[in-house]
N, C-alpha and C positions, 0 to 999 in steps of 0.2 A: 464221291470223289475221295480220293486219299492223300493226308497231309502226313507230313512227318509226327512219329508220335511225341505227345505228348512231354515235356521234363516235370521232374519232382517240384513240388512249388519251394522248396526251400534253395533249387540251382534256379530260380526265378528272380527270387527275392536275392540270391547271391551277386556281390557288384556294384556298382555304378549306375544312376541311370542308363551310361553312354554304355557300358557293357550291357545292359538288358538290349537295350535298343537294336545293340548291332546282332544280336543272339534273334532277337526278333526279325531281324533283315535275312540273317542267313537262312531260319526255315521259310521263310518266305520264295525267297531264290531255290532252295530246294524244289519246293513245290512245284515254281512254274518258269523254271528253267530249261526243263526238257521238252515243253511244247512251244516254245519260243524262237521264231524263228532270227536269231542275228548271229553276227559273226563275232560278238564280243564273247571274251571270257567270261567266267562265272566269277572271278574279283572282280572282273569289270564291270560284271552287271550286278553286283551286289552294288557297288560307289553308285549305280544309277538307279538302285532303292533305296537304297539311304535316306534323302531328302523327303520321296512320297512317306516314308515309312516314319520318319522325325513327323510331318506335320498331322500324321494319323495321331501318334502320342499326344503331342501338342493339341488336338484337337481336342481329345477325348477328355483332358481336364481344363480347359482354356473356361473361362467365365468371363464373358455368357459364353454359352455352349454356341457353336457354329459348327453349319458340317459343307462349307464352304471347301476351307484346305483339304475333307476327304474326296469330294467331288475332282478337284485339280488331282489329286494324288492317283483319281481311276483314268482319268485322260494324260496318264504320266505314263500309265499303263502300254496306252493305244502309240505311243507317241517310241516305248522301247520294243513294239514291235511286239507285243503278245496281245494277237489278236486270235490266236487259234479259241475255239469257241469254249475249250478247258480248261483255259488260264483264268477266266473271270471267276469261275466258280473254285479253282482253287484259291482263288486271290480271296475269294470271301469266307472262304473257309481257313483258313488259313486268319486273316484278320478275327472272324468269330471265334477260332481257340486261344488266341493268344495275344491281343491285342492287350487284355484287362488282366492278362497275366503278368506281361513284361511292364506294360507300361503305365497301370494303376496302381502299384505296392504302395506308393509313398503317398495318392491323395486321402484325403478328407472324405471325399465323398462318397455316399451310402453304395454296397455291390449293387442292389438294386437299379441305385442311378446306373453306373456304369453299366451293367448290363444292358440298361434301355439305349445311355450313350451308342454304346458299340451298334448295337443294333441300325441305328439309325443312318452309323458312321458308312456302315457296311449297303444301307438302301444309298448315301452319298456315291460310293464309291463305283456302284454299279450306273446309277446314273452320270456320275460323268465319264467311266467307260464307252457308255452307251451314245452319250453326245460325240465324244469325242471321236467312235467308230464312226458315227452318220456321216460327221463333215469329213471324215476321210473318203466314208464312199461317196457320201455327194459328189465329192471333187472327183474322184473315179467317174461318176455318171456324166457328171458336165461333160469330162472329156469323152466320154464314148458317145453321150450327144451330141457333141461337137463329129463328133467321126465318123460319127451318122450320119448325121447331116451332110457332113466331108462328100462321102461316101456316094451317097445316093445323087447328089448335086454332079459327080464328078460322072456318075455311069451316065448321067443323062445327058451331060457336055460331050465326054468322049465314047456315046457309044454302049454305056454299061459295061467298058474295059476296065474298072474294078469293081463288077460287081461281084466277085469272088473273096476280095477283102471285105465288102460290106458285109456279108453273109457270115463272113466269119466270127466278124464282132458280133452281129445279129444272133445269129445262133450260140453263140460258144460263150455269150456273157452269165453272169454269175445271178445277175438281177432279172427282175421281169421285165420285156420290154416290147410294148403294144405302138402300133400307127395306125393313127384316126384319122377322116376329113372330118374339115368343120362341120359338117353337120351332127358328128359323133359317132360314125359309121367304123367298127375296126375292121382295119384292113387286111393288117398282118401281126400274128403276136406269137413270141421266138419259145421255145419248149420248158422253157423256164416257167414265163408266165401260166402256160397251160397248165404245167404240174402245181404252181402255186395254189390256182382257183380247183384242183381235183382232174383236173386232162378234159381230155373232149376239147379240144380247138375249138370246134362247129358250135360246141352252147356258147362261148365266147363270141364267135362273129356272129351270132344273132340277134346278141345284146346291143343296144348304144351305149352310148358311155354314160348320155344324162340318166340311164334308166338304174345307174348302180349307186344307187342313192342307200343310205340306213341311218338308223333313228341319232347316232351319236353324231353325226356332221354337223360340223357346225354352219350357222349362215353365210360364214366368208368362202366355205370353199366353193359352195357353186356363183359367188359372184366373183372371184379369181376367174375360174373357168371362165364366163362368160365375157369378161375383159380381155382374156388370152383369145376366144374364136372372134373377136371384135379385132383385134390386130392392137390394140390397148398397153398390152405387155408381154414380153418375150416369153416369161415362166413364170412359175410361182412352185414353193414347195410346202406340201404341208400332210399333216400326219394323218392318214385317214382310214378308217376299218370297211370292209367286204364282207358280204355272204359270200360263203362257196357252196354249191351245188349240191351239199349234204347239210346245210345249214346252219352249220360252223360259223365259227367270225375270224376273217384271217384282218391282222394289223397291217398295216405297210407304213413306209416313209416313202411318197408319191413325188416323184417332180416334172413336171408339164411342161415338153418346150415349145416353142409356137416355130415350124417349119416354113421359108417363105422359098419364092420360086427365084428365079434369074433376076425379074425384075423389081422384087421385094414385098409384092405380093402374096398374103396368107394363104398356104395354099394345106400344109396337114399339120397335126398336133401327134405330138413323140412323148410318150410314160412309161416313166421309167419307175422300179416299184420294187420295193425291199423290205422282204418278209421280217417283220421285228415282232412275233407274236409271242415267241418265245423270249425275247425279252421283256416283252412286254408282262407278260406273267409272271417270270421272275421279280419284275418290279411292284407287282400285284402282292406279292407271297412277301417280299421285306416289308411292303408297308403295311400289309397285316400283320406278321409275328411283332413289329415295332407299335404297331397301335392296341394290341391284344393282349389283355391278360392270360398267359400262357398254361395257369388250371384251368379256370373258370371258361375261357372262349369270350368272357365280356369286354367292351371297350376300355381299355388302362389309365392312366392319367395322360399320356401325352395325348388320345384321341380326347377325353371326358375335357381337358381344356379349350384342344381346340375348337368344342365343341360351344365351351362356356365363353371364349371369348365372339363367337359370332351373335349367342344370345345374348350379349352384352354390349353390344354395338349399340349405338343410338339409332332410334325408330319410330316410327309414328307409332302413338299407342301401345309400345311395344312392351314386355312385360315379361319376368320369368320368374320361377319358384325351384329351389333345390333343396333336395332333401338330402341330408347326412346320416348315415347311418352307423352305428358301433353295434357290436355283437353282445349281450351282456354276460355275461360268465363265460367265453370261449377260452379263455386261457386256461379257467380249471378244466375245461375238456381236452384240451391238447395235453395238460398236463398228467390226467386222468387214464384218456384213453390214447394216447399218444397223435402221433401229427397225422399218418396215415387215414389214421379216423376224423380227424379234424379237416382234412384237408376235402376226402368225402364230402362232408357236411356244411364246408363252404361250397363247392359244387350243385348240391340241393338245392342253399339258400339261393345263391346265384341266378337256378334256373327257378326259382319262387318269383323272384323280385323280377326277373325277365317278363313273365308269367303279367305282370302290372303293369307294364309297355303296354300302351291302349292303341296310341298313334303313333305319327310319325314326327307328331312336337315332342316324344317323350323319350327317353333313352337312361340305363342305367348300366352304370360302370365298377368297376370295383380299382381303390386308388392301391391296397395293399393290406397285407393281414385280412384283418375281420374288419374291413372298413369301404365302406359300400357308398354309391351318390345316385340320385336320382336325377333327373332334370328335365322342366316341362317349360315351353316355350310359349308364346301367344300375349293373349290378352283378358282373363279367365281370372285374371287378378288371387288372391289370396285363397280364394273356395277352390282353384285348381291346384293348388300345392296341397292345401291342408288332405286334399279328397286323393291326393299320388303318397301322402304319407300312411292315409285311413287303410289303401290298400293294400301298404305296405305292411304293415301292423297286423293286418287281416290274413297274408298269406304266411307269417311266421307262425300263426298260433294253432298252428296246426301241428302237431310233434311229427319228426321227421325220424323214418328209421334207418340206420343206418347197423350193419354188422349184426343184425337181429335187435339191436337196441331199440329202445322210443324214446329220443332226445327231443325235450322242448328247448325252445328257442325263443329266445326275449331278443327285442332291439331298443336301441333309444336315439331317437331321431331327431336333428337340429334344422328349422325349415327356415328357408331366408325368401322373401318373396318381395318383387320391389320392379319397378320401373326400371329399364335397361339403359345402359349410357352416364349413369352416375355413379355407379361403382366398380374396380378390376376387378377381375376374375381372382386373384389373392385376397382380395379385401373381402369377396361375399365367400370365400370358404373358411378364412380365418372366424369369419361370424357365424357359419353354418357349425364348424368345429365347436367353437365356444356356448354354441345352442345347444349342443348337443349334449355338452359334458353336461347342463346345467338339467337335461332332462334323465340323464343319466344318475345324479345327486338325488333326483327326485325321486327315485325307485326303479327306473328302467321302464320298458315295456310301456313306452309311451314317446309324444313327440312333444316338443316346445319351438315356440313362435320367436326369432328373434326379436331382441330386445336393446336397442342400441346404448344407452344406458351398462345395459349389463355390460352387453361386449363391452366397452371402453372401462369398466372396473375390473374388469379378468384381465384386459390389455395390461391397465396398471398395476393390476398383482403379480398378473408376469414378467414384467419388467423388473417388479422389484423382489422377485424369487433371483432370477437370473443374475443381480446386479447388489445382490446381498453378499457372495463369499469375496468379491473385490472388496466392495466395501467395508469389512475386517479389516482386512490386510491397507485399506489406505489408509486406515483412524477416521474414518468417518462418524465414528460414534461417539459420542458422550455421554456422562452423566449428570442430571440435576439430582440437590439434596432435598427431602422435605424433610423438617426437624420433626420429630416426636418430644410432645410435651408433658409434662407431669403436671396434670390436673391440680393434685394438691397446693403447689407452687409457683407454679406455671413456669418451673427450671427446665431447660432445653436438656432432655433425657435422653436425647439422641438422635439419631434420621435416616430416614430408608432412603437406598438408594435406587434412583429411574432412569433406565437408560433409554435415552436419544439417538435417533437418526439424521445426521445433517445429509439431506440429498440433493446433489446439485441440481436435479432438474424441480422438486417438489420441496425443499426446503426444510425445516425442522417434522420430523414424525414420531407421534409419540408411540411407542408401543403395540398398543391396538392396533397399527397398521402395519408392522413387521415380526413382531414374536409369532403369530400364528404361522409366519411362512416359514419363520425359521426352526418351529418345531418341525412342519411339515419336512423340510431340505435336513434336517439332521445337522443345522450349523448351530441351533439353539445352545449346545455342549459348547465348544469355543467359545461362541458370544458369553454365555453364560459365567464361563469360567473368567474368562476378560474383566467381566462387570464384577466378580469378585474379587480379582486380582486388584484392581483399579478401587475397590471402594475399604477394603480392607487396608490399602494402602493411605488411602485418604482418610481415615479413622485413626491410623498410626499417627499420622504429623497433626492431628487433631489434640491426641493425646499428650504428646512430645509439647506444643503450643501452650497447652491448658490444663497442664497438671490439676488446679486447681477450679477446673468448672467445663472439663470439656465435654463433649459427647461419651459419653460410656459405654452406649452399644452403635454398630449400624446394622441396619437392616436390608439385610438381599433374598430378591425372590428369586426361590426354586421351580424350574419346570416339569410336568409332572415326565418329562423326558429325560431331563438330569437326574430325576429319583429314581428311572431303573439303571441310570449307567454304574456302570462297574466299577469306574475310578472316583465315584463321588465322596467318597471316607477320604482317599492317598491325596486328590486333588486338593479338598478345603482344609488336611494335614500342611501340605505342602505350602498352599499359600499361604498359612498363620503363621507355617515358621519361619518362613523365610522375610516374612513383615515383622517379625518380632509382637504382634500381637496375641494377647492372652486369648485364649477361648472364649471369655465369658463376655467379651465385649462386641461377639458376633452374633446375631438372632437369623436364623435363617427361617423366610415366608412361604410357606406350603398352602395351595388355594386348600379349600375343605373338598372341593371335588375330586382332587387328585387321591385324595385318603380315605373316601368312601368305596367299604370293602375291600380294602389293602388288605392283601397277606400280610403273612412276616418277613415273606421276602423282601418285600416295599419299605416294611418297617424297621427292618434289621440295618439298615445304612443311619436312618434317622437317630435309634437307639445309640447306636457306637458313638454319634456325634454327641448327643446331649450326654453322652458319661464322660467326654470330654469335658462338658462346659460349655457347650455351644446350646444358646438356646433357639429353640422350634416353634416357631408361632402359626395357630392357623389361624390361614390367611380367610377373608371373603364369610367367617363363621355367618350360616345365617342362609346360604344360598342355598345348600345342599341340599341331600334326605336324610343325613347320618343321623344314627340316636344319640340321643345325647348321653346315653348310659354307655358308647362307647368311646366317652373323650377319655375315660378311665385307663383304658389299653391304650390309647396311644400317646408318644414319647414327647408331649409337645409343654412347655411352660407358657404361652403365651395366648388371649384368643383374643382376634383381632375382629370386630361386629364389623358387619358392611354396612354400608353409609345409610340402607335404605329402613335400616332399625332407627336411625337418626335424623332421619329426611321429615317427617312428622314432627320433630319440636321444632322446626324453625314456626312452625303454626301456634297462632295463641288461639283460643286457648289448647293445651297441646291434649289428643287425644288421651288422656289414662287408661287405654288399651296399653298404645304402645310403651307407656312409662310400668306395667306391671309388665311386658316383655320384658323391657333389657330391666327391669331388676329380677327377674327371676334370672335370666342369664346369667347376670354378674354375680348374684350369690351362689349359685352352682357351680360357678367357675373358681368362684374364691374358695366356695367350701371343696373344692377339688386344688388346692394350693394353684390356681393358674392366674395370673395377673392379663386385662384387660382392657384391649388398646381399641378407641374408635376414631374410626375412619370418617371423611367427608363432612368435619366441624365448619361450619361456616358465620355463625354468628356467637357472639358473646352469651346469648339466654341457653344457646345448645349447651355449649360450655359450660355453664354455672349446673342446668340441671346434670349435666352428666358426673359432673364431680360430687353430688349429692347423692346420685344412684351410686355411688361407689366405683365409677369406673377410674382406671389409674393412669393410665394416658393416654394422649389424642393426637390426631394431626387433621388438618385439613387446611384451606384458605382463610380461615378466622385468621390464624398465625401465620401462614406462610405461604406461601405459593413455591414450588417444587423448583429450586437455581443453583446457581453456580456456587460450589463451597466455600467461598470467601463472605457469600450472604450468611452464612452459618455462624462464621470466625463475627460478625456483626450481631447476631442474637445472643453468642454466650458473652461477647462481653457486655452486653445491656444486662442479663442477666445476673453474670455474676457482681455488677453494681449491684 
């Protein structure tokens, strides 16, 4: 069929809603104006697409999605009198170019969706065309039943002096139209019906009626029928399919009327019968391209759910397993060998993983990209997912060629297997997803069993990825001080600063539960800079306070993501000057992981700071693999032991392993000019011995536990008493 062509997407996007809209109504009216039979103008009949053509837009982003308004919008159709058999198909053509033209620019939601949207909008639309055509012909046939009936009642009172009107209707009608006696016997059936079922009258009246039986009828219509030759009820109408004589299936919309005599007596049965095969299969053809992955040929997400929501209904015994699939390295293939290739090669796997469809409990879909489902139904419990995943894994590892290539193929598969009726169809892919990733981590090319545990800690890491750059910008973060103590004196030498996460739904989090996301999100750099801005600040009025005993340094840790950023020199420039603090009163904390095997390029931000005056401490010393012949090159004054060189004296007697460790550390540190801070003091006897090995200052719980800065302004002055 032929629409108008095509506009630039940029006179699409030109406008107003209400301008696309009505831009959208006019090609619309173009299209099927001219097979339209009414006497209104072409403004007239745009004002009377208008509203159908509003609730298609309205549809197409409304949440929840309904295709309700498109259904009314195709019997809006029937109703302005385009019923020529051209118009529906322009009407859908027409809605498929340009529906998600004019009237998706502004949403949210993925083309994807929208594309499926329309799709679907467009199988609405034809359906209630379709409804709306029937009850118009119904009511058409009633009355010709009626006229019939009229008709044949009146020849037989007067004579058969209108049986030349009856014949007319009889013959000249549009529909098929058969007379039975009750036994089922056709009488007479008008040239219509002949041609429906392929010609030949004679094989018609040889048949009965009950003998036109086929496998799709349902139970009610031959007890309809049998109610109607019982004298029970006047008609019944209902949708039913035929052999034709070449063995074909023709559809109809049947309607049965029960024929009574003078006296009210049943005396024949009148079917009446409209060829809908052709729309019947256009209805066939939308809800295939709408339920079908359009490469691949497999079931899409809108069929793959409604699939998972039947196996998820509650049932005796009932039982299902879905396997999730991700492609492992497909994006360097698309990137590699371009999409062309890629798209091939999703086509293979496609028909691979079809290939592992055993029965008819089993079915696999593809949701979009390289992302694949499988789903097996029964009661086979766990050994039947795990043996739909075996086979899955089986048929990838076979390299597939494509363009004379030999590409291997890895998957990583998330299987969720469980009793039916206690979980949504959301809730077991979210978990089949989150399996998957976690098999994925593990090297790919394998499957993992959900783990509801896990699920619920990915849950809450995703929450708090997604709910982390808010949480900047509200102030949800703080900082606690832990002082650093000078062994020799036990003078509060100063205090590293730890930033806090107050979260309204989980409360105080230290750390460990939000820096690893926020390296991952790339907010680590702001957060980071924050917690400098804010603890350099806080060391100023320390200063200003305690001329005479206050903190001298503080301490903030560096991420090894902040050490390749680019502004990490201008930035801790920026915030010293504008805090009016001196250089040397800031120590910035480097894990030792971060700096094993550091170029100069890593090292070159570090240097420029410490010839400032800023000192560099490694942080964590002790975890690493670094040599220790190369603390030499690098720019750092301070090494800070991890707790776990320390965690051994709180024991009596203390091993003298560990006390010949950290003193060989501490004299190579001191014989390299670097001064040495331990981590994780917790008893007075750690303390004594470390200040004997020569270490020069400490923090941990012995002294402090990590709070609020006014607990600090509390230590220096006991101190400086």
């Amino acid at each position: 069929m032929k629409v108008p062509s095509q506009p630039a997407d940029a006179d699409a996007e030109a406008g107003g809603p209400e301008d696309r809209l009505r831009r959208f109504v006019t090609i619309w009216s173009r299209a099927i104006f001219p097979v339209t039979a009414t006497s209104l103008t072409r403004a007239e009949f745009e004002g009377h697409l208008l509203p159908p053509a509003r609730a298609l837009c309205d549809a197409l982003l409304a949440r929840p999605f309904d295709t309700a308004p498109a259904q009314r919008a195709g019997a809006a159709l029937v109703a302005a009198h385009c019923t020529d058999p051209d118009a529906l198909g322009r009407s859908l053509g027409v809605v498929d170019s340009y529906l998600v033209l004019y009237c998706g620019t502004e949403s949210d939601l993925p083309a994807e969706e929208l594309r499926a949207r329309c799709a679907r909008l467009q199988h609405a639309v034809a359906t209630g065309y379709a409804q709306a055509l029937r009850e118009r012909t119904l009511a058409e046939q009633e009355a010709i039943a009626r006229s019939a009936l009229a008709a044949r009642t009146a020849a037989e009172i007067a004579l058969h002096a209108t049986e030349s009107r009856f014949r007319a209707v009889f013959d000249g009608a549009a529909i098929g139209i058969g007379i039975a006696d009750l036994d089922g016997n056709l009488l007479e059936v008008n040239e219509t019906l002949t041609r429906m079922f392929g010609g030949m009258e004679g094989r018609l009246r040889s048949r009965k009626v009950s003998e036109w039986v086929h496998p799709e009828d349902g139970p009610h219509v031959w007890r309809l029928y049998e109610e109607l030759v019982r004298g029970e009820r006047e008609h019944y109408r209902v949708e039913k399919p035929y052999y034709r004589g070449d063995g074909t299936v023709l559809w109809t919309n049947l309607t049965v009327s029960l024929l009574r005599d003078a006296e009210g007596r049943p005396q024949y049965q009148l079917a009446l019968l409209e060829d809908t095969t052709e729309r019947r299969l256009l209805h066939l053809r939308l809800r295939y391209e709408a339920t079908h992955d359009a490469l691949t040929g497999l079931p899409n997400r809108t069929l793959f759910f409604e699939r998972l929501e039947k196996a998820l209904a509650p049932g005796d015994n009932a039982r299902f397993g879905l396997c999730y699939l991700d492609l492992d390295g497909f994006k360097a293939i698309n990137d590699s060998l371009g999409h062309s290739t890629g798209d091939r090669l999703l086509v293979e796997v496609a028909d691979r993983l079809q290939s592992c469809v055993t029965g008819t409990n089993e079915m696999v879909a593809r949701l979009g990209g390289d992302e694949f489902v499988a789903l097996t139904t029964g009661s086979g419990g766990e050994r039947d997912a795990t043996d739909l995943a075996d086979r899955i894994l089986g048929a990838l590892a076979t390299p597939i060629g494509v363009d004379g290539r030999e590409l291997t193929v890895r998957g990583s598969l998330g299987v969720v297997e469980g009793p039916a009726g206690e979980r949504t169809p959301a809730e077991v892919l979210r978990s089949a997803d989150i399996t998957m990733y976690r098999a994925k981590a593990a090297g790919g090319n394998r499957f993992e069993l959900s783990d509801p545990e896990a699920d619920a800690r990915a849950i809450t890491r995703h929450g708090l990825t997604t709910a982390l750059p808010a949480a900047l910008e509200r102030g949800e973060f703080f900082i606690e001080y832990q002082p650093l103590v000078h062994l020799g004196d036990g003078s509060v030498h100063g205090a590293e600063a730890l930033v806090r996460w107050c979260h309204p739904q989980h409360g105080v989090l230290g750390p460990d539960h939000f820096i690893p996301l926020a390296e991952d999100t790339g907010l680590i750099v702001p957060l980071g800079r924050w917690v400098l801005q804010e603890a350099v600040r806080q060391a100023r009025f320390w200063r200003n306070r305690h001329t005479d005993g206050g903190p001298l340094r503080i301490n903030v840790n560096l991420s090894p993501t902040q050490l390749h950023h680019p502004r990490l020199v201008a930035d801790t420039v920026d915030v010293l000057e504008r805090s009016g603090l001196e250089p040397g009163a800031l120590c910035l904390e480097v894990t030792e992981s971060a700096l094993i095997g550091a170029d100069e390029g890593v090292l070159k931000p570090l240097r420029q700071l410490a010839e400032m005056g800023v000192d560099i401490a490694l942080d964590d010393f002790g975890t690493g693999y670094s040599n220790l012949a190369n603390l030499r090159r690098l720019p750092v004054s301070v090494l800070k032991l991890d707790r776990s060189f320390t965690r051994g004296m709180q024991q009596h007697p203390v091993d003298p392993v560990d006390l010949k460790i950290v003193e060989g550390i501490v004299a190579l540190a001191h014989s390299l000019e670097l001064a040495v801070t331990v981590e994780g003091v917790e008893t007075g006897a750690q303390a004594r011995r470390l200040r004997d090995l020569g270490c020069d200052t400490a923090q941990g719980w012995y002294y402090a536990r990590p709070g609020a800065p006014d607990r600090i302004h509390s230590l220096l002055l006991a101190d400086a008493v």
